[in-house]
N, C-alpha and C positions, 0 to 999 in steps of 0.2 A: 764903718764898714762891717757888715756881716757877714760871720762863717757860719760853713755847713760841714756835716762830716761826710767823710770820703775819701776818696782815691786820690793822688797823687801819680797822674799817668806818669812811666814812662822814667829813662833815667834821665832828663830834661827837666827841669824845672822853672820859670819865673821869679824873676827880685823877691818877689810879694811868699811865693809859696816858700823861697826858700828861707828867706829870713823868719817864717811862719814852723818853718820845721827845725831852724838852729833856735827856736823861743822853745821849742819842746811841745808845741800844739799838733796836735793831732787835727790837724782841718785842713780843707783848704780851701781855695777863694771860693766865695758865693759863686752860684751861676751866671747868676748877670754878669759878671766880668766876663764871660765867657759868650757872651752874645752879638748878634749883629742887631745895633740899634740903630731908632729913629729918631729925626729929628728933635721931637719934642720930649724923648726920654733923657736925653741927656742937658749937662752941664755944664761951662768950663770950656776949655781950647786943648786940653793934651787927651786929642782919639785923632786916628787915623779914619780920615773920609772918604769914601767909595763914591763919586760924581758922577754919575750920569746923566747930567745936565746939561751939559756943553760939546764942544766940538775939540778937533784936535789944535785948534788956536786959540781956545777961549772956554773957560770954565768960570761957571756959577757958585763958588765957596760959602759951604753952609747951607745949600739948595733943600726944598722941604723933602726932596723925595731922593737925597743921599743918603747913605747907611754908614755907621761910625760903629770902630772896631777899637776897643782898650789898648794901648799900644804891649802891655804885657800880655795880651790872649794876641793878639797879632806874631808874637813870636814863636809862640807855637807853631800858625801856619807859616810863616813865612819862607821855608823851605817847600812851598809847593808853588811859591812865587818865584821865587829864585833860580828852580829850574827852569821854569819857562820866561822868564824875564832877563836879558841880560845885564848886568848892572844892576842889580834888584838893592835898591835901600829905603827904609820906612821915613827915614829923613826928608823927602824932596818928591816934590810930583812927581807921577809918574804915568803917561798917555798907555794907555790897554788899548790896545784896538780889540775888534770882535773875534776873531782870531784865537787870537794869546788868550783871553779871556776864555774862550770853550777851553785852551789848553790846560788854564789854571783850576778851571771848573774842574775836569775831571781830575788833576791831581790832591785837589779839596774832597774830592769824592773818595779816591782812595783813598786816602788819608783818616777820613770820616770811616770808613769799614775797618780800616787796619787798624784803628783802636774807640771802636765801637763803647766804650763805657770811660770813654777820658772828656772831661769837660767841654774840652775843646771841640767833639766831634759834633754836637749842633749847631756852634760856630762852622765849621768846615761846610754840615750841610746847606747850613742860611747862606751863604758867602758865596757857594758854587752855583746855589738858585739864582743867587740874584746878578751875579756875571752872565752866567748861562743866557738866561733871559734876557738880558739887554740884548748880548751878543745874535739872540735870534731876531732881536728887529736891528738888528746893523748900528746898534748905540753902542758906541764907544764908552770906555769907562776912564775917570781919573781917579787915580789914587792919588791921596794930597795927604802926604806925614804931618806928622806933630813939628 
């Protein structure tokens, strides 16, 4: 894994950054971890998957054109899931209709402005594009945990 120097948004932290700052490092996680990936960047089975493949009876798992979230940068946003999701947990599918999906968008958007220089905020803005956008053609999204 690589580090980069920088900031540490916020009084929140991740496993990763905090065991990174009880070692005495001054870093924290690369950006990548902080990204919304594709198919063929990633590796491995522990990311949380964004599906917009399928229907509300049937999903596509691992589909080439779902988007995978590090389940540590996921915690960061997942208070903007949470309030618009009831039951919200990274563990277990979870059906977005287009809706929810606008609502979570724009809570990822705030979230993106209200801390404008933290890792997590181009995660937030990828994340909100890409719900946004299904939700304008009526695609429903699944989120599928680790």
């Amino acid at each position: 894994m690589k580090f980069v120097e920088g900031d540490v948004w916020g009084p929140r932290f991740c496993a990763s950054e905090y065991f990174l700052l009880r070692a005495g490092c001054v870093a924290s996680i690369c950006r990548l971890m902080y990204k919304l990936h594709e198919k063929q960047d990633i590796s491995g089975t522990f990311w949380i998957e964004f599906n917009a493949a399928g229907s509300e009876e049937y999903y596509d798992h691992w589909h080439d054109t779902s988007r995978f979230v590090a389940p540590d940068a996921m915690l960061l946003v997942a208070e903007c899931f949470s309030s618009c999701i009831e039951n919200f947990d990274t563990y277990r599918p979870i059906f977005i209709e287009p809706y929810t999906a606008r609502q979570v968008g724009g809570m990822l958007e705030v979230f993106a402005s209200a801390h404008p220089k933290s890792q997590a905020s181009k995660l937030a803005v990828d994340l909100a594009y890409f719900l946004v956008e299904n939700a304008r053609h009526s695609q429903p999204v699944w989120m599928l945990g680790v």
